[in-house]
N, CA, C and O atoms as a GROMACS GRO file, in nm:
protein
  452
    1UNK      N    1  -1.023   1.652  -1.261
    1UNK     CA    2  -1.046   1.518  -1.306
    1UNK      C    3  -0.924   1.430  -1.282
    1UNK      O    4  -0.954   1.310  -1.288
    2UNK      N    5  -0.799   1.452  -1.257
    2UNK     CA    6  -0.675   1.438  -1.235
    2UNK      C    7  -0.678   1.378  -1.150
    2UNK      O    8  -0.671   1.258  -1.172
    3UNK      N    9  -0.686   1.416  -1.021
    3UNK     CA   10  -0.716   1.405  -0.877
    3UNK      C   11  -0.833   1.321  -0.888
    3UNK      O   12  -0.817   1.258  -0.784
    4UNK      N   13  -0.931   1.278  -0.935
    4UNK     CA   14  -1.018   1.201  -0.900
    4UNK      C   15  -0.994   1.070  -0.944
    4UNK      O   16  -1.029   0.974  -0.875
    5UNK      N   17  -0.919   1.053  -1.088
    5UNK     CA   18  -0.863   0.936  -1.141
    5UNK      C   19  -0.738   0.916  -1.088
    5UNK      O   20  -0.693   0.829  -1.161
    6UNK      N   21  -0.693   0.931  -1.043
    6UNK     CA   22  -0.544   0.939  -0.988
    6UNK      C   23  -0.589   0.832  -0.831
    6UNK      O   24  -0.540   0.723  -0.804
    7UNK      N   25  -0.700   0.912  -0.746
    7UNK     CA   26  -0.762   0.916  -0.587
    7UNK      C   27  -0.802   0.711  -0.655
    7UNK      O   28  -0.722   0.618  -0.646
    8UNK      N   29  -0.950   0.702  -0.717
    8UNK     CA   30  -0.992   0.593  -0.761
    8UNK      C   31  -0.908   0.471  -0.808
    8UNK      O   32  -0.940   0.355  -0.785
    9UNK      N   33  -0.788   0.513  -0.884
    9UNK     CA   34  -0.698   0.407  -0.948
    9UNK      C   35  -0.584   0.413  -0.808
    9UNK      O   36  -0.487   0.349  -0.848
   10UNK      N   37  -0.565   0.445  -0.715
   10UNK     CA   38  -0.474   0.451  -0.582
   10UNK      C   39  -0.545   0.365  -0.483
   10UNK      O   40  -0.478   0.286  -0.417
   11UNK      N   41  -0.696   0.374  -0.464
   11UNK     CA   42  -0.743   0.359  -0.392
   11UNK      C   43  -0.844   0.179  -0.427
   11UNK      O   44  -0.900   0.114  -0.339
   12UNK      N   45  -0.839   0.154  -0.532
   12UNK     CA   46  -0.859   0.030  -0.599
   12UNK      C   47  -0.695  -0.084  -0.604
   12UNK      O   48  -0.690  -0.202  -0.567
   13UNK      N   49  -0.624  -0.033  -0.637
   13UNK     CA   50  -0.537  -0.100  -0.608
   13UNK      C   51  -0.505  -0.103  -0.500
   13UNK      O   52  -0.524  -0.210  -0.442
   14UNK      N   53  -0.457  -0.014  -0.440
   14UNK     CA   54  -0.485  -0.034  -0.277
   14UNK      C   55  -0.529  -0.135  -0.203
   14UNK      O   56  -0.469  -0.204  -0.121
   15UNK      N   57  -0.685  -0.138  -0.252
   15UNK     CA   58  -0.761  -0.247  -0.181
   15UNK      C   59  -0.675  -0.382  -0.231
   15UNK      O   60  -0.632  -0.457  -0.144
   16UNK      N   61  -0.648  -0.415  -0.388
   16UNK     CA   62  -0.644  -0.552  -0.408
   16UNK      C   63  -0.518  -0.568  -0.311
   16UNK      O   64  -0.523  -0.654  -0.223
   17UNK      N   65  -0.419  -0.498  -0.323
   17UNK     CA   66  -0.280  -0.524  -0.241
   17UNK      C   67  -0.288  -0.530  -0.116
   17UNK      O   68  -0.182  -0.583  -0.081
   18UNK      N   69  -0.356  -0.504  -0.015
   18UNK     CA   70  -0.376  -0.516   0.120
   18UNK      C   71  -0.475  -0.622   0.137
   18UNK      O   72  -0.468  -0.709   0.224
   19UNK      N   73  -0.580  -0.608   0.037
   19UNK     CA   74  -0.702  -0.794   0.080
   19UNK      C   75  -0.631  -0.893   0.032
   19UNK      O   76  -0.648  -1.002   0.085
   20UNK      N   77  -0.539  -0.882  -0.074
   20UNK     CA   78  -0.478  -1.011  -0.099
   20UNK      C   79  -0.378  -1.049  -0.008
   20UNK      O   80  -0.364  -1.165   0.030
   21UNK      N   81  -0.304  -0.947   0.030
   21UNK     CA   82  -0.193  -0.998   0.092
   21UNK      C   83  -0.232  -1.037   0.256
   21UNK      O   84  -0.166  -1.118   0.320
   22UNK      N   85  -0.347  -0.968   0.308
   22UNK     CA   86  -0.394  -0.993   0.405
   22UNK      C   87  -0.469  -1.156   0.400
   22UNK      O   88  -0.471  -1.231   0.497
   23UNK      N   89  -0.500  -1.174   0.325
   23UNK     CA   90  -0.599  -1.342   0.310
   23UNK      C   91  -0.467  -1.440   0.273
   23UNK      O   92  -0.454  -1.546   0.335
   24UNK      N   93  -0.386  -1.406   0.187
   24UNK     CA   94  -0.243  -1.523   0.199
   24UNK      C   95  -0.196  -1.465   0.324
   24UNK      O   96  -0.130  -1.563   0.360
   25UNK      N   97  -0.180  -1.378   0.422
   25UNK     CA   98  -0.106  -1.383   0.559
   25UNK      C   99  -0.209  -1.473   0.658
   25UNK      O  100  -0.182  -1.497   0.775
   26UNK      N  101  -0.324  -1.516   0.594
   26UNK     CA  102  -0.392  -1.558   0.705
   26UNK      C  103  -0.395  -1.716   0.670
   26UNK      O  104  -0.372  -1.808   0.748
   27UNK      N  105  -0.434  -1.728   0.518
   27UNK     CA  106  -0.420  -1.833   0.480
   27UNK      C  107  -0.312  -1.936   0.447
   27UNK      O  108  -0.309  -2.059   0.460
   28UNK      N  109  -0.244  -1.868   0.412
   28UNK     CA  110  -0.119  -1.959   0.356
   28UNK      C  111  -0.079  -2.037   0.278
   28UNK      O  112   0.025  -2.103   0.284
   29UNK      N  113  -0.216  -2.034   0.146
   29UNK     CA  114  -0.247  -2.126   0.057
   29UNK      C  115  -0.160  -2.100  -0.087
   29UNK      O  116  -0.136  -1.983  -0.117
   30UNK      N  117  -0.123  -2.188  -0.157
   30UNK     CA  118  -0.049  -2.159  -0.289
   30UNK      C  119  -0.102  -2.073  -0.396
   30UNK      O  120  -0.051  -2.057  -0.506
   31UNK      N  121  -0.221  -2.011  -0.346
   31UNK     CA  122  -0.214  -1.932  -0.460
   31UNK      C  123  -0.130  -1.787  -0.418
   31UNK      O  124  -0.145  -1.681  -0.477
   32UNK      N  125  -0.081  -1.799  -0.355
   32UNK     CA  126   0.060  -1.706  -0.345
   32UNK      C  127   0.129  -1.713  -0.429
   32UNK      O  128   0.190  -1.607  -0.419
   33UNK      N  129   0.176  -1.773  -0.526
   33UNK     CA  130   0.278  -1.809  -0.644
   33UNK      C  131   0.181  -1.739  -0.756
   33UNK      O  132   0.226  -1.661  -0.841
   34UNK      N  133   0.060  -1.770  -0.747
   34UNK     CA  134  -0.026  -1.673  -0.903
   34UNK      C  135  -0.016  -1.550  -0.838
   34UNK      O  136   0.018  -1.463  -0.918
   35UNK      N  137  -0.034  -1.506  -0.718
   35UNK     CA  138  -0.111  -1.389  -0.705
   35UNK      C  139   0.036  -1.294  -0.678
   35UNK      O  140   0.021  -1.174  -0.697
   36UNK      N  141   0.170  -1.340  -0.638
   36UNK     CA  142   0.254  -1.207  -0.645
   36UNK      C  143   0.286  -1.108  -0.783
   36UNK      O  144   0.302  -0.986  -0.789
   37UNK      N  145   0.289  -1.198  -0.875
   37UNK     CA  146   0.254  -1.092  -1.005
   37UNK      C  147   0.177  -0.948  -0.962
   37UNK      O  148   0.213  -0.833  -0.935
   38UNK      N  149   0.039  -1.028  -0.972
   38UNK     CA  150  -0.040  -0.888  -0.898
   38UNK      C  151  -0.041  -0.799  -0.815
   38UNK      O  152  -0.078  -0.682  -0.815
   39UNK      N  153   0.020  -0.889  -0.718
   39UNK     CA  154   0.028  -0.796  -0.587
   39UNK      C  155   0.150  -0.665  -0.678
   39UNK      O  156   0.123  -0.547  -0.703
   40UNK      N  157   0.247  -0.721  -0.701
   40UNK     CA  158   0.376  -0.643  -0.700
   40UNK      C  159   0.339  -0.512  -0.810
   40UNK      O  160   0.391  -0.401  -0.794
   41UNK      N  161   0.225  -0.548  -0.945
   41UNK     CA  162   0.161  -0.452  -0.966
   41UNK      C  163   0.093  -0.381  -0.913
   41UNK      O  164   0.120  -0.263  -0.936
   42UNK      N  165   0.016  -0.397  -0.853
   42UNK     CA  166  -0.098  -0.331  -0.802
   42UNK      C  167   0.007  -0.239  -0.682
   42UNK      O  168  -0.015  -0.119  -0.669
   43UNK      N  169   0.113  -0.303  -0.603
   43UNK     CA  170   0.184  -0.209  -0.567
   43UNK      C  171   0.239  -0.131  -0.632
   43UNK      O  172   0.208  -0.020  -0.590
   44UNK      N  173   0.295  -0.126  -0.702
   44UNK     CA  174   0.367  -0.009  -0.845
   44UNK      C  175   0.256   0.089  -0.856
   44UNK      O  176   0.262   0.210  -0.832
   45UNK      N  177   0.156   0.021  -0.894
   45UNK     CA  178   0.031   0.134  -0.910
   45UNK      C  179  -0.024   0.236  -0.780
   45UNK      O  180  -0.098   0.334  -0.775
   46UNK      N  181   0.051   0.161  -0.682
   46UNK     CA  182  -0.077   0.244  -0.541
   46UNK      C  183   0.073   0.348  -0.507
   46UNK      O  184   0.061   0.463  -0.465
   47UNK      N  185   0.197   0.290  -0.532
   47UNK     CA  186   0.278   0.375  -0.520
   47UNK      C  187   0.310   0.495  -0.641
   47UNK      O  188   0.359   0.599  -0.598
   48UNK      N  189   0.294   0.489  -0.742
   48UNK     CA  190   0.300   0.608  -0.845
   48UNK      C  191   0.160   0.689  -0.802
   48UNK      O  192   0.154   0.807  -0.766
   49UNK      N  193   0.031   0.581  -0.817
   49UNK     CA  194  -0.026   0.732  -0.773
   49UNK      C  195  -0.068   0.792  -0.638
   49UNK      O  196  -0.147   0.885  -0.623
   50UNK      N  197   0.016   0.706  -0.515
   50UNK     CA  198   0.044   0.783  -0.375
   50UNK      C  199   0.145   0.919  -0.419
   50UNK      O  200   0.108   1.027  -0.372
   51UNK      N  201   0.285   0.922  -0.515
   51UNK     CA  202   0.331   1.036  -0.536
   51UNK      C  203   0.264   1.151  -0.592
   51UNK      O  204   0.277   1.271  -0.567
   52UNK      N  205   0.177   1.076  -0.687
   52UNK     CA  206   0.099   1.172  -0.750
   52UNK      C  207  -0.017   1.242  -0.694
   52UNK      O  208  -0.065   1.350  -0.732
   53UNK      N  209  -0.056   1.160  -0.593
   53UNK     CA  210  -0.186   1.246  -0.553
   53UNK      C  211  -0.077   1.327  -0.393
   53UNK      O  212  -0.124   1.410  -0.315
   54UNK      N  213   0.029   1.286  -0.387
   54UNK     CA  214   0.110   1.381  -0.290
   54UNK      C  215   0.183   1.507  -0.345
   54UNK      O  216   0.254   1.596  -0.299
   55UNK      N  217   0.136   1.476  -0.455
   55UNK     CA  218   0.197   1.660  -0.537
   55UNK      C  219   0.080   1.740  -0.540
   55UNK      O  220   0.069   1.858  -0.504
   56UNK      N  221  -0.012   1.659  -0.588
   56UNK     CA  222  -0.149   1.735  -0.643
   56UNK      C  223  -0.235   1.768  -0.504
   56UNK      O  224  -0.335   1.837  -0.521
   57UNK      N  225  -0.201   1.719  -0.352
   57UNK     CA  226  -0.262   1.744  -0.259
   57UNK      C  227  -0.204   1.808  -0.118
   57UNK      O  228  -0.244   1.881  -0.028
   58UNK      N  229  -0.119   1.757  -0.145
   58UNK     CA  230  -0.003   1.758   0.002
   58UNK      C  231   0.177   1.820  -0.027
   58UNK      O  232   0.266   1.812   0.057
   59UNK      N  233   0.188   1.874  -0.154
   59UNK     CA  234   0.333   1.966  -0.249
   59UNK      C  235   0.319   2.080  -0.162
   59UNK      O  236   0.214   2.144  -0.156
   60UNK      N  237   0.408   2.102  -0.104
   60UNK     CA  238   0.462   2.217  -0.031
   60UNK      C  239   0.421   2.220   0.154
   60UNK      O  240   0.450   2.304   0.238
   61UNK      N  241   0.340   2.084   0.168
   61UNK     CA  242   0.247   2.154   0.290
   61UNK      C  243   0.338   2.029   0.397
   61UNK      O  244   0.358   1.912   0.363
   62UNK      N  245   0.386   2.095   0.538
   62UNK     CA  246   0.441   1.984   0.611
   62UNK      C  247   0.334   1.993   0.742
   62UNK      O  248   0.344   2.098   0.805
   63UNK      N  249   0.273   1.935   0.771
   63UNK     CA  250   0.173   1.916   0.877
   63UNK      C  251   0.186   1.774   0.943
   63UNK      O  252   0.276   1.697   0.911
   64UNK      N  253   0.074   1.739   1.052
   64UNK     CA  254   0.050   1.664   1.088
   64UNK      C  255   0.003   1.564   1.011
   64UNK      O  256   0.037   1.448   1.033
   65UNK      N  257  -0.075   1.594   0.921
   65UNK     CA  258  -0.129   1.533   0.831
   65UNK      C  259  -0.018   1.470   0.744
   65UNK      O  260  -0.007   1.348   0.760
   66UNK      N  261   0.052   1.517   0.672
   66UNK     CA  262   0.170   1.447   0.580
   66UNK      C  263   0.289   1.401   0.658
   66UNK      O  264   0.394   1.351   0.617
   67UNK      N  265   0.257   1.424   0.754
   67UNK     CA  266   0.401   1.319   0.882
   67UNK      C  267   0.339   1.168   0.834
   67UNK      O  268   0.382   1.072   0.772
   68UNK      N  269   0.174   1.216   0.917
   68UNK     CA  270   0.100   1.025   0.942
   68UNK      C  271   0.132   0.970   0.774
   68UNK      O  272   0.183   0.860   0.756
   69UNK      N  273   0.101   1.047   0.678
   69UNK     CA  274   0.081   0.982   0.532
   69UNK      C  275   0.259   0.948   0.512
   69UNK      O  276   0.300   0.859   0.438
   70UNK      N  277   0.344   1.035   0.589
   70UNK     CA  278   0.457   0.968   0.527
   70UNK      C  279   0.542   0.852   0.652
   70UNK      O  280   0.662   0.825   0.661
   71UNK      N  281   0.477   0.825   0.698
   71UNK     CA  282   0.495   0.714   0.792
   71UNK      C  283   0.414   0.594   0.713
   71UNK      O  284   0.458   0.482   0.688
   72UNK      N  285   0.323   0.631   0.690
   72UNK     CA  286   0.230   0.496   0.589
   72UNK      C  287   0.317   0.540   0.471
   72UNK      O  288   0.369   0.637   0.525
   73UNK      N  289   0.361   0.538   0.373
   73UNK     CA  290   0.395   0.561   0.305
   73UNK      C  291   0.530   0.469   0.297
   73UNK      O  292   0.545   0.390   0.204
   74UNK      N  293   0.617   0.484   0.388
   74UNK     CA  294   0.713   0.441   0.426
   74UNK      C  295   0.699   0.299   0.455
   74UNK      O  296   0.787   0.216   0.428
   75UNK      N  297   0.597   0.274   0.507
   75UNK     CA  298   0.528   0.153   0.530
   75UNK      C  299   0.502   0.053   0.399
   75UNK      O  300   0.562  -0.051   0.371
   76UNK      N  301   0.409   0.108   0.339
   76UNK     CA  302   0.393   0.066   0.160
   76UNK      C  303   0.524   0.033   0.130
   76UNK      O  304   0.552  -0.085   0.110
   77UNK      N  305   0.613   0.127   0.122
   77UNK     CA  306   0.745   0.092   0.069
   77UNK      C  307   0.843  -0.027   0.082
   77UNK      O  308   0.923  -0.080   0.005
   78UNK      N  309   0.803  -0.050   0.219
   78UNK     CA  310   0.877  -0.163   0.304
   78UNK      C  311   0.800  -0.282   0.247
   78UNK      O  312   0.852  -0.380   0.194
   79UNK      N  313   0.695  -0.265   0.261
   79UNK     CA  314   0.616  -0.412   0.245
   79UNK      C  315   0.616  -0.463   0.077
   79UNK      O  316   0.622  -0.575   0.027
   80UNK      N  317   0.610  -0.349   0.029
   80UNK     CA  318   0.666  -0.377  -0.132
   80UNK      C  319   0.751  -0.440  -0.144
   80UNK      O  320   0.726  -0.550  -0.194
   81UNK      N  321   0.899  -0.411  -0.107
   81UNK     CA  322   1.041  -0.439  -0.096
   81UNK      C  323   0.986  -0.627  -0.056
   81UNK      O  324   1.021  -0.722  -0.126
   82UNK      N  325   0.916  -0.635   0.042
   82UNK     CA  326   0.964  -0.756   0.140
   82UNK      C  327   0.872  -0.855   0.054
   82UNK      O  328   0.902  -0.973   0.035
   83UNK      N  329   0.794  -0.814   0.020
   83UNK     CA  330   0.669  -0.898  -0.108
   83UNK      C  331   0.788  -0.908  -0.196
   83UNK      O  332   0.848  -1.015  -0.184
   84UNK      N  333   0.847  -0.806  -0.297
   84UNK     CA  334   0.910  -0.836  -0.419
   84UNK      C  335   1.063  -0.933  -0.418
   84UNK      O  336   1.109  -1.008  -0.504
   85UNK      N  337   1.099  -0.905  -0.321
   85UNK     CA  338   1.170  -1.010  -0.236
   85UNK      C  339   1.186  -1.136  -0.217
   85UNK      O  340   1.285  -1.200  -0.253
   86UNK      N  341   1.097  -1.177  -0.164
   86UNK     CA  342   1.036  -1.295  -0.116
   86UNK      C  343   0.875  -1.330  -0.110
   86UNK      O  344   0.839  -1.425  -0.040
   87UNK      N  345   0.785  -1.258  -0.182
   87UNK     CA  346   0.673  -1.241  -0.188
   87UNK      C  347   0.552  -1.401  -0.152
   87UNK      O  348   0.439  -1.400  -0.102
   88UNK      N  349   0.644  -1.532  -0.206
   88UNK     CA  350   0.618  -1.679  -0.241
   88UNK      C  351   0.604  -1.709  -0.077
   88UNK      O  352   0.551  -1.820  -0.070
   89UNK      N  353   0.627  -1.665   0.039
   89UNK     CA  354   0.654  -1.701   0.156
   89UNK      C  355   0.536  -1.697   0.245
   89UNK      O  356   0.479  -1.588   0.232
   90UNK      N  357   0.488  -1.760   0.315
   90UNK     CA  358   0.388  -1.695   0.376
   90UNK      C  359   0.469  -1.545   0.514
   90UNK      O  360   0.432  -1.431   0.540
   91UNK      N  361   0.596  -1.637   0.569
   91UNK     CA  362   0.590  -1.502   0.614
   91UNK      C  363   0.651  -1.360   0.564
   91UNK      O  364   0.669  -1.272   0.649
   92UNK      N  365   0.676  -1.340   0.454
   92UNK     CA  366   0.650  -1.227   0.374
   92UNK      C  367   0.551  -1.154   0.361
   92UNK      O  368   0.526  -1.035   0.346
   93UNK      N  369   0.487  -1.270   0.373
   93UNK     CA  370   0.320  -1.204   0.319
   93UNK      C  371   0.239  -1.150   0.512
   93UNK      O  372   0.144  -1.074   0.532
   94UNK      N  373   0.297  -1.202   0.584
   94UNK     CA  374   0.233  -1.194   0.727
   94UNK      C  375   0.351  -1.076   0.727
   94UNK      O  376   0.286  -0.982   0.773
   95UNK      N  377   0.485  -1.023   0.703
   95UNK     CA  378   0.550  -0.897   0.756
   95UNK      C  379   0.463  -0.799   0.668
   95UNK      O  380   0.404  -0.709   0.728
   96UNK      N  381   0.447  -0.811   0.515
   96UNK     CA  382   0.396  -0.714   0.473
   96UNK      C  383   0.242  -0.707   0.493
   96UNK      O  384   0.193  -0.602   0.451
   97UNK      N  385   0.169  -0.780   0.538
   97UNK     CA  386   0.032  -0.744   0.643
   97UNK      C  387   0.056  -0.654   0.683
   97UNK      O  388   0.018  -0.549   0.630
   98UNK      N  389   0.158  -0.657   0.836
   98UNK     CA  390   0.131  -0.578   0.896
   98UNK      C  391   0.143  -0.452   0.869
   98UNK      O  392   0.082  -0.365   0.930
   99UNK      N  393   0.248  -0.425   0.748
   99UNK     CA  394   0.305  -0.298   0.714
   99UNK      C  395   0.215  -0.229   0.680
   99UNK      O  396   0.186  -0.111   0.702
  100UNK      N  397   0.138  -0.369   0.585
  100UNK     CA  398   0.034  -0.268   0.527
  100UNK      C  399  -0.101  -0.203   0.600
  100UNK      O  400  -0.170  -0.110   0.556
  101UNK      N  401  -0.122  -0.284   0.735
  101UNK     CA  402  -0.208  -0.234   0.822
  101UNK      C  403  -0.191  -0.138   0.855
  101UNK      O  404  -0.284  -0.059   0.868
  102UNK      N  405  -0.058  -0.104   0.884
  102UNK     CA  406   0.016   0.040   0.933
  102UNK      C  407  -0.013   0.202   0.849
  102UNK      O  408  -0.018   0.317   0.891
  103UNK      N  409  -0.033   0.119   0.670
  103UNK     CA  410  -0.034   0.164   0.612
  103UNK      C  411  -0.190   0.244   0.593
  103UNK      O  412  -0.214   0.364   0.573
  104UNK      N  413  -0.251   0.165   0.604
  104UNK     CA  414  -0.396   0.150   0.604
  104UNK      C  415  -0.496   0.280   0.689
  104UNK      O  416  -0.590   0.350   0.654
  105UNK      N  417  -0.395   0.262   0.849
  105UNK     CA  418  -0.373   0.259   0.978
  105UNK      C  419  -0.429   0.428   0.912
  105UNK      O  420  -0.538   0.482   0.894
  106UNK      N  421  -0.302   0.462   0.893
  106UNK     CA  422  -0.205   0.629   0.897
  106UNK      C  423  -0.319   0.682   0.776
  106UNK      O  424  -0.392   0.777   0.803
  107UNK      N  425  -0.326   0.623   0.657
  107UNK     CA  426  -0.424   0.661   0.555
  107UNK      C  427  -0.558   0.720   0.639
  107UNK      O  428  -0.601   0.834   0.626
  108UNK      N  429  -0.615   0.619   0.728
  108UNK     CA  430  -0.778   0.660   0.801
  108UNK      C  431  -0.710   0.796   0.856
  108UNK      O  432  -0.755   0.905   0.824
  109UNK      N  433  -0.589   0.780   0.950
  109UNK     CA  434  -0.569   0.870   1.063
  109UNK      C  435  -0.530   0.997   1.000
  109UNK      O  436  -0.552   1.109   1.048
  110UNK      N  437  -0.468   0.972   0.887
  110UNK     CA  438  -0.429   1.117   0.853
  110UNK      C  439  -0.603   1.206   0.786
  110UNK      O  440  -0.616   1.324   0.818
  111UNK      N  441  -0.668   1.170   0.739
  111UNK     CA  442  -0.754   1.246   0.748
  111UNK      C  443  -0.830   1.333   0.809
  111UNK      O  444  -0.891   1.428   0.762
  112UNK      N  445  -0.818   1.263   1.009
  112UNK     CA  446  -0.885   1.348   1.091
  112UNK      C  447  -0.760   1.439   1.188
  112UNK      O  448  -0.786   1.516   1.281
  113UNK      N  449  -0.624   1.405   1.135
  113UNK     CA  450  -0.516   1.513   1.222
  113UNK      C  451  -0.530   1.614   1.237
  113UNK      O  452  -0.447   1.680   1.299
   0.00000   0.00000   0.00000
């Protein structure tokens, strides 16, 4: 049950932090000033339980599979940093797009490695 609430609350935030930040990288509209609060949570959240579901799934195992997840991973990290940063910017929000596409990217890909 761990793993499934852990997977759902990773994978929900997830979404809000990559559709939001993806629609202010496209848009560029002020609600960038309400919405980094959120974002910067919803990152906190996709990153505690990316560690957590990397103990409970991927603890001890070095494969192909946990290279791609720790390349996205690394990715998340960056784009966090550059949001919490400067998050108010549009191009903040267009670097951490892409990161997070990257991120996104490696998440699909590592499943079929």
């Amino acid at each position: 049950m761990t793993l499934v609430i852990t997977l759902v609350l990773h994978v929900l935030s997830g979404v809000f932090w990559a559709g939001s930040t993806f629609t202010l990288a496209r848009t560029g509209t002020g609600a960038a000033t309400r919405l980094v609060g959120p974002q910067i949570g919803a990152a906190f959240i996709v990153i505690v339980t990316g560690g957590l579901l990397w103990h409970l799934v991927h603890s001890g195992s070095s494969g192909r599979t946990e290279y791609i997840l720790l390349v996205g991973a690394v990715a998340a990290l960056i784009a966090a940093g550059v949001q919490g940063l400067s998050g108010r910017r549009v191009t903040a929000q267009r670097i951490a797009a892409v990161l997070l596409a990257v991120t996104v990217i490696c998440m699909a890909a590592a499943r079929y490695a």
